[in-house]
Structures are given as C-alpha cells and as structure tokens.
C-alpha distance (Angstrom), angle and dihedral (degrees) to the residues before:
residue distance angle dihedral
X1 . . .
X2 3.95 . .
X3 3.93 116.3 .
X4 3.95 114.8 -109.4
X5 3.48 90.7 -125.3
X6 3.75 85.0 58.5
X7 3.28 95.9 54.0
X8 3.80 103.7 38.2
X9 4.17 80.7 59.5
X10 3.67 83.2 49.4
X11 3.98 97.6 54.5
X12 3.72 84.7 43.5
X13 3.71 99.8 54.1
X14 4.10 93.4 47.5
X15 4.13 90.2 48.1
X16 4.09 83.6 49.2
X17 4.00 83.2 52.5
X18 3.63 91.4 43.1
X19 3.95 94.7 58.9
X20 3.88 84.9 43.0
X21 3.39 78.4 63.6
X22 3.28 109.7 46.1
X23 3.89 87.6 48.2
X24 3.65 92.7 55.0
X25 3.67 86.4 52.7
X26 3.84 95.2 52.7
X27 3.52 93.5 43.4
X28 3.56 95.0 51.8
X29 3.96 96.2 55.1
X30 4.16 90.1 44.3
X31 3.50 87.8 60.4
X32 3.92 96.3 44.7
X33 3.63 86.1 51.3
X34 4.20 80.7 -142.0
X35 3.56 127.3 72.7
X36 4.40 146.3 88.3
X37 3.54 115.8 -125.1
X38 3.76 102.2 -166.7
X39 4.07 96.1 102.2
X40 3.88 86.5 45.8
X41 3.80 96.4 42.1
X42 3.97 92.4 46.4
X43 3.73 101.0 41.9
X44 4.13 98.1 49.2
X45 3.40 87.1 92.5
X46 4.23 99.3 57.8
X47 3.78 87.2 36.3
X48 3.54 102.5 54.1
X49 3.81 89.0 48.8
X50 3.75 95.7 44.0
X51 3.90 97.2 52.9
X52 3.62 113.3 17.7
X53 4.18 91.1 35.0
X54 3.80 82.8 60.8
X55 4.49 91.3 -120.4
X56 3.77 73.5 130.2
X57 3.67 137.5 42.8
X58 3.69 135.6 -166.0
X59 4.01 124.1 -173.3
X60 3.56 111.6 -122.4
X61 4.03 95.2 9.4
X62 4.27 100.9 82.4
C-alpha cells in the first residue's frame, strides 16, 4: 500500500498538470482570436487523471 503522503503529492502534482492544462487551453484560443473554452476548462480535471495518472496507457505516447 502507497503512503498518504505519497499520494497527497500525487493528487497535487496531477491538479498542477491540470491548470497547465487549462492554461494551455486559454492561451491557445487568445491567440486564435476564436474559440470557447468551457469543454477544455471543465474536462482538465478527468484528462489529467486519465493520461498523465496512468488510468490510461498509450504505446509509444509515455
């Protein structure tokens, strides 16, 4: 079994990733002048946790 301090760093490290991407989202549609965010901006969270928390795993893309 994983320490809680382990995985309280954990949980911190994929909401950090999380705003990265919801930065990278706004960013993106500022400088396309063109764009809505809300799909982006609400589905960091899931992403984040499905790809980078390793739920999901792609050959060749970790």
């Amino acid at each position: 079994m994983k320490e809680p301090g382990h995985l309280q760093a954990r949980a911190a490290w994929l909401q950090h990733k999380a705003n990265w991407i919801r930065l990278s989202a706004m960013t993106m549609t500022n400088h396309a002048r063109l764009g809505h965010t809300g799909g982006d901006l609400s589905s960091a969270d899931i992403l984040a946790t499905l790809y980078l928390g390793q739920v999901l795993q792609s050959e060749g893309v970790m």
